[in-house]
C-alpha positions in Angstrom: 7.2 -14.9 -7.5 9.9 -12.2 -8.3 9.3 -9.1 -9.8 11.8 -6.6 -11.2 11.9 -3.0 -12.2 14.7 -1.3 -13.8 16.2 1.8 -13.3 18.9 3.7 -14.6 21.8 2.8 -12.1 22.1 6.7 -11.1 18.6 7.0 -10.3 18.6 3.5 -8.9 21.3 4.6 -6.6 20.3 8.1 -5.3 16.7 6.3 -4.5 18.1 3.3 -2.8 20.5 6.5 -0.8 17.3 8.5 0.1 14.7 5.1 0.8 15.0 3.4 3.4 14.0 -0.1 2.0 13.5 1.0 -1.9 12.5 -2.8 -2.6 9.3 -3.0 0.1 8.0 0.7 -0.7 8.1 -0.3 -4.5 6.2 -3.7 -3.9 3.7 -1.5 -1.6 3.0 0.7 -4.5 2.1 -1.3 -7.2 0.0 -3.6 -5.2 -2.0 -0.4 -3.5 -2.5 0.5 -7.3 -3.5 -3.1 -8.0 -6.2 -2.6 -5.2 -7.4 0.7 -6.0 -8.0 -0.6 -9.6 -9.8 -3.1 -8.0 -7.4 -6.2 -9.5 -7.0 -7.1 -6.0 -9.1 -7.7 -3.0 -8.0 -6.2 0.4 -7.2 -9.6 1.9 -5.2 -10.6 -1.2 -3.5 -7.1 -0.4 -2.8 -7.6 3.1 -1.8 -11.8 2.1 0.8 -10.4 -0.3 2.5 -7.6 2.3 2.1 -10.0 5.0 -0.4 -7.8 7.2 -3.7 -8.1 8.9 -6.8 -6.2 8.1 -5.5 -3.5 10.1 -2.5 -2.9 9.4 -3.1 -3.1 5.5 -6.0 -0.4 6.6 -3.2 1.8 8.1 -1.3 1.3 5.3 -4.5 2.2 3.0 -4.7 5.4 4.7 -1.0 6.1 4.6 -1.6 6.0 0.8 -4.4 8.0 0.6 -6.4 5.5 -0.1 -10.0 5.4 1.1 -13.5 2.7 0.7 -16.0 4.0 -1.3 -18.5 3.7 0.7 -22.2 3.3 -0.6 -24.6 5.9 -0.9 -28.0 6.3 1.0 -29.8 5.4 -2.2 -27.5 2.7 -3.5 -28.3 0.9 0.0 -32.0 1.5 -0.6 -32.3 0.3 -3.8 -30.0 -3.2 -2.8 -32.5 -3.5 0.2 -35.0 -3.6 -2.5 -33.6 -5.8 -4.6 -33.6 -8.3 -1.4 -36.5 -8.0 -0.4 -38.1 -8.9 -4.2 -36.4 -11.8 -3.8 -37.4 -13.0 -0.5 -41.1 -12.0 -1.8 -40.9 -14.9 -4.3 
């Protein structure tokens, strides 16, 4: 699948002069936003940039891009909810 995005041929240019690969840091950025919308899993992120689970995690980080983790309670109260059901 191809996607394109259009610039004004000036702007286009001066990026393309100033990027090193304008094509691959576009595609990077709107699949990181994909992810941190949570469109997209992290393996379908690493699948579609052609990376392992560590490198997409480098990349993640180069982007600012962090886990939110779970909080103290949050675990508690899913360790309760297991536990009611393996009570039944």
């Amino acid at each position: 699948m191809s996607v394109s995005i259009h610039l004004p041929p000036t702007l286009e240019e001066s990026l393309r002069r100033e990027v090193a690969d304008l094509d691959q840091v576009a595609t990077e950025a709107v699949l990181i936003d994909l992810y941190r919308q949570e469109r997209i899993t992290k393996h379908q992120l690493a699948t579609a940039l052609g990376l392992d689970r560590f490198q997409v995690n480098d990349v993640l980080t180069r982007h600012h891009v962090s886990e939110d983790l779970p909080t103290l309670t949050e675990i508690e109260r899913q360790v309760e909810v297991v536990q009611a059901k393996l009570a039944r």
